[in-house]
C-alpha positions in Angstrom: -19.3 6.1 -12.1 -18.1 5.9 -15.7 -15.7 8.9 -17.2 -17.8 9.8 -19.3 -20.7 10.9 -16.7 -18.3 12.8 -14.5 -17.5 16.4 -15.1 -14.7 17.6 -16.6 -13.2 20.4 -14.1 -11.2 19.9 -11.4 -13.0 22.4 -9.2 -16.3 20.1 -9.7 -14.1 16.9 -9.3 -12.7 18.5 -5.8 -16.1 19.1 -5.0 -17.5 15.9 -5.5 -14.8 14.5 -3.5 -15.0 16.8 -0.7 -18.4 15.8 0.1 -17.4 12.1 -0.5 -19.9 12.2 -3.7 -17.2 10.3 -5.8 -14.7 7.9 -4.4 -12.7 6.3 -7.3 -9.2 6.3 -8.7 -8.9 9.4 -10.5 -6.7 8.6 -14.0 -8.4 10.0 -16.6 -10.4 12.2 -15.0 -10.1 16.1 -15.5 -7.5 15.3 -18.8 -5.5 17.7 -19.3 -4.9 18.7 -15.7 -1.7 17.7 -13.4 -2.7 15.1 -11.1 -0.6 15.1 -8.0 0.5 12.7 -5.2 0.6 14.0 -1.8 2.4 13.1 1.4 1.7 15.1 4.5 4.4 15.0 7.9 4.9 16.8 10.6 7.0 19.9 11.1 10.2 18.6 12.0 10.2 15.8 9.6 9.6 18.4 7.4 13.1 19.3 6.0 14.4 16.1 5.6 11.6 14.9 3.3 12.0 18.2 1.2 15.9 16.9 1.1 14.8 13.1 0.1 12.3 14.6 -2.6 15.3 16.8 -3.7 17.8 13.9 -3.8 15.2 11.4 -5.7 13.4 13.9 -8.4 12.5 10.8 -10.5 9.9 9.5 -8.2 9.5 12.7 -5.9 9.3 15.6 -8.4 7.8 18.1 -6.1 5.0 20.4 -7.9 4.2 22.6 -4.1 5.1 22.5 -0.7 2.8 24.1 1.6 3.3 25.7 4.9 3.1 24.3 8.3 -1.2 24.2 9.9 -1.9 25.4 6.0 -4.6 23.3 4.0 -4.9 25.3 0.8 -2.1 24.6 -2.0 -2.1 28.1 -3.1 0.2 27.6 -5.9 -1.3 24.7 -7.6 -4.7 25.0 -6.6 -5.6 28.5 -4.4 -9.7 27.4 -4.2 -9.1 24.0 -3.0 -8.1 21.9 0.6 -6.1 19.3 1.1 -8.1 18.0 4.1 -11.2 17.3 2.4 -10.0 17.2 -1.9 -8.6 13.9 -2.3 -10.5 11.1 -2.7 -9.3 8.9 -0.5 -6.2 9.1 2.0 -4.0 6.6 4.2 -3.0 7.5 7.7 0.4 5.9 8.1 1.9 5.4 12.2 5.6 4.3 12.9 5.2 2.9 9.2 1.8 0.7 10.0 -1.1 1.9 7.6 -3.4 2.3 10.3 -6.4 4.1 8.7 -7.7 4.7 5.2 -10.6 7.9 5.2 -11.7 10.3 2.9 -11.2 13.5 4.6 -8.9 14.3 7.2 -11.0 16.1 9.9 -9.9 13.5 12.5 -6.3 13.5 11.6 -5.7 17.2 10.7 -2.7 19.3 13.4 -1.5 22.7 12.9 2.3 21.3 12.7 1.7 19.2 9.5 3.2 20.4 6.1 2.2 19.2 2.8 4.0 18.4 0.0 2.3 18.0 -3.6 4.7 15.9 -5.7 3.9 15.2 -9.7 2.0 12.4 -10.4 2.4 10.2 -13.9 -1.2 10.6 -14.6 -0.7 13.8 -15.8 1.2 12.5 -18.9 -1.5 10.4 -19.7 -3.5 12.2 -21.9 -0.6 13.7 -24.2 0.2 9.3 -24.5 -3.3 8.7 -25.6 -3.5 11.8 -28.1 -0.2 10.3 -29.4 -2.2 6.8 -30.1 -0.7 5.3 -27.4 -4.2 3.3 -25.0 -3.9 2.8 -21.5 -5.0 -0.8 -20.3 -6.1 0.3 -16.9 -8.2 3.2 -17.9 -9.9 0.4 -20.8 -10.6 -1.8 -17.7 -11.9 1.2 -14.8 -9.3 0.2 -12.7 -6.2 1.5 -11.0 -2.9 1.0 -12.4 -0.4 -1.6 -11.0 2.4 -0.6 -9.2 5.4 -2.5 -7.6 7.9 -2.1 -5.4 11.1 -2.6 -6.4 14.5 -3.0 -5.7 16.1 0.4 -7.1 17.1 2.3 -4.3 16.7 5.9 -3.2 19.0 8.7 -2.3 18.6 8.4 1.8 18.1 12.0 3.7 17.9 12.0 6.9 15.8 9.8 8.2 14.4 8.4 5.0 15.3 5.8 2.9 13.8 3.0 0.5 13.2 1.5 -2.9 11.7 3.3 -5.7 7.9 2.2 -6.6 7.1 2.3 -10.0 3.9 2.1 -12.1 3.3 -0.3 -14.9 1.7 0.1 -18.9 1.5 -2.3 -21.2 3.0 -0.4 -24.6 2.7 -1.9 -28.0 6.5 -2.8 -29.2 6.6 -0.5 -32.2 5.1 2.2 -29.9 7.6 2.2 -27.7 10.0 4.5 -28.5 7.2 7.1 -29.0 5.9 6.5 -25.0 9.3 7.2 -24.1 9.6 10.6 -26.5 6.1 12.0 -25.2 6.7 11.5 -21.4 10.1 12.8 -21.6 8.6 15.9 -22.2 7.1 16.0 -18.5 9.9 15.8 -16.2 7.8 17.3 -13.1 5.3 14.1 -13.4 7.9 11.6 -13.7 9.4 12.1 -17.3 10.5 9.0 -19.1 10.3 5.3 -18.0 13.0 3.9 -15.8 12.7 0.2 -17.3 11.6 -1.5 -20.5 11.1 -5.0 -20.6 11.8 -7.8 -18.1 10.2 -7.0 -14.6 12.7 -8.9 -12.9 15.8 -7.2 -13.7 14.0 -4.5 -11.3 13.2 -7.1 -8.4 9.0 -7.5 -9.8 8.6 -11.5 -8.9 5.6 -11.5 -11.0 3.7 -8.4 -12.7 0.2 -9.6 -12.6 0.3 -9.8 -9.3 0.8 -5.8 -8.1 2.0 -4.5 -4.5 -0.9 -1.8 -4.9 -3.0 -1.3 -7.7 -4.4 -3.8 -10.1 -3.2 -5.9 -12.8 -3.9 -5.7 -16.0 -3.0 -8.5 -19.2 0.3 -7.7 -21.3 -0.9 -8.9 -24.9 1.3 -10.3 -27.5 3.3 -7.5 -29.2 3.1 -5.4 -26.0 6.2 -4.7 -23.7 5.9 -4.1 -19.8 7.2 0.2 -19.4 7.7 1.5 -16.2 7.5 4.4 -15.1 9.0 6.3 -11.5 5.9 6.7 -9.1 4.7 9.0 -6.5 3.6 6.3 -4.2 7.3 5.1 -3.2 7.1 8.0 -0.5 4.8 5.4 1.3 7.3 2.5 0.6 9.3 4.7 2.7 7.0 5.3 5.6 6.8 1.7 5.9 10.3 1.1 5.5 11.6 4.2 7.7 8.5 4.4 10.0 8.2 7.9 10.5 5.6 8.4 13.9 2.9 10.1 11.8 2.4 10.4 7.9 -0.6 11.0 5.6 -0.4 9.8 2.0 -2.9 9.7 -1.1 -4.6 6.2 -1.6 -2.2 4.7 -4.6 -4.8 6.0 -7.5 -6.6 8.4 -6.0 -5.0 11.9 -6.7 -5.0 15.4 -5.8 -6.2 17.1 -8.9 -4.6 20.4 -9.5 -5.8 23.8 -11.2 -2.2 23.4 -13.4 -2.5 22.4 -16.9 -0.5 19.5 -18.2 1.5 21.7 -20.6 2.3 24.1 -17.2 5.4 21.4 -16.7 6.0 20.3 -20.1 9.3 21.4 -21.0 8.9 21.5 -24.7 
């Protein structure tokens, strides 16, 4: 379904997802709202990822954490559950994506806590009122992201490289992408690399680890940006028994305002 047909609120979006009556990558939708990512674990894995997303606030800048059995994000979004109000989830065991669904009726214990962690969506619109297009939302599709070979903070028993998400950015509008999403450290602030994708450990960057790809044009540098998704680089790289993540793209959409976490 196009943008333009879908309804602007995130309390319709959730809706529509809930009751699987929209199941697409979510950038651009509801602008102006904080998108989030979300990672769900079990109880007693539960203080050692809050301690990983502590050590790592680049990738893991944590917007809520909610309480053990607890479904609604009472902070961030009080009408809204995170069984049913993401579009699409992966259901991650001993680090083996074994199952992607969009609810989690099957899946749901009282022992899991959820953690809501800032997603660079949310810095999207203030980029495109500062001029700035996004390829991937030109195209419908989701943006590219790569693993690559910056390395976390370890806590406990987590550990891995950083995933980052990709934009092409016109050269002389570079130093402006880097002023606007400074301003929004809780969704992942400023890039972490300009320029050559290898000096990060990215082989080739049209061909994504999740995601799509999208063409770099003449005049255009490569800007990365920290991503939500590296908590599932570390499930697959820690293997953690049981863990529930967002698709890569498909994003809790909160009730919080983009200019809630802006710091200027």
């Amino acid at each position: 379904m196009q943008l333009s047909a879908l309804p602007t609120s995130a309390t319709d979006l959730r809706k529509m997802f809930r009751y699987d009556e929209l199941v697409q990558t979510t950038s651009g939708m509801a602008p102006g709202n904080v998108q989030a990512n979300l990672a769900i674990l079990p109880r007693e894995l539960a203080f050692d990822f809050l301690l990983f997303c502590q050590r790592n606030p680049k990738p893991c800048p944590l917007l809520e954490v909610v309480e053990p059995g607890t479904s609604v994000p009472a902070q961030t979004a009080p009408n809204a559950d995170l069984r049913f109000d993401v579009p699409k989830y992966r259901i991650y065991q001993y680090g083996e994506l074994t199952d992607e669904v969009t609810d989690l009726s099957e899946f749901w214990r009282d022992d899991l806590v959820s953690f809501l962690l800032g997603c660079s969506f949310s810095f999207e619109s203030a980029l495109v009122k500062a001029g700035i297009s996004l390829r991937h939302n030109e195209c419908g599709t989701v943006v590219p992201m790569f693993i690559t070979n910056i390395p976390t903070t370890p806590a406990g028993g987590f550990s891995g490289p950083m995933v980052v998400s990709m934009r092409p950015i016109p050269h002389d509008k570079v130093v402006r992408a880097v002023q606007v999403t400074s301003r929004f450290p809780a969704v992942h602030g400023a890039p972490v690399h300009v320029g050559d994708p290898a000096a990060i450990g990215i082989r080739d960057v049209f061909s994504p680890d999740m995601g799509e790809p999208v063409e770099i044009k003449d005049g255009e540098a490569p800007v990365f940006w920290a991503c939500g998704v590296t908590p599932q680089a570390v499930a697959m790289k820690s293997r953690p028994p049981f863990m529930i993540t967002h698709a890569p793209g498909y994003m809790f959409i909160t009730d919080m305002q983009d200019e809630d976490v802006s710091i200027l």
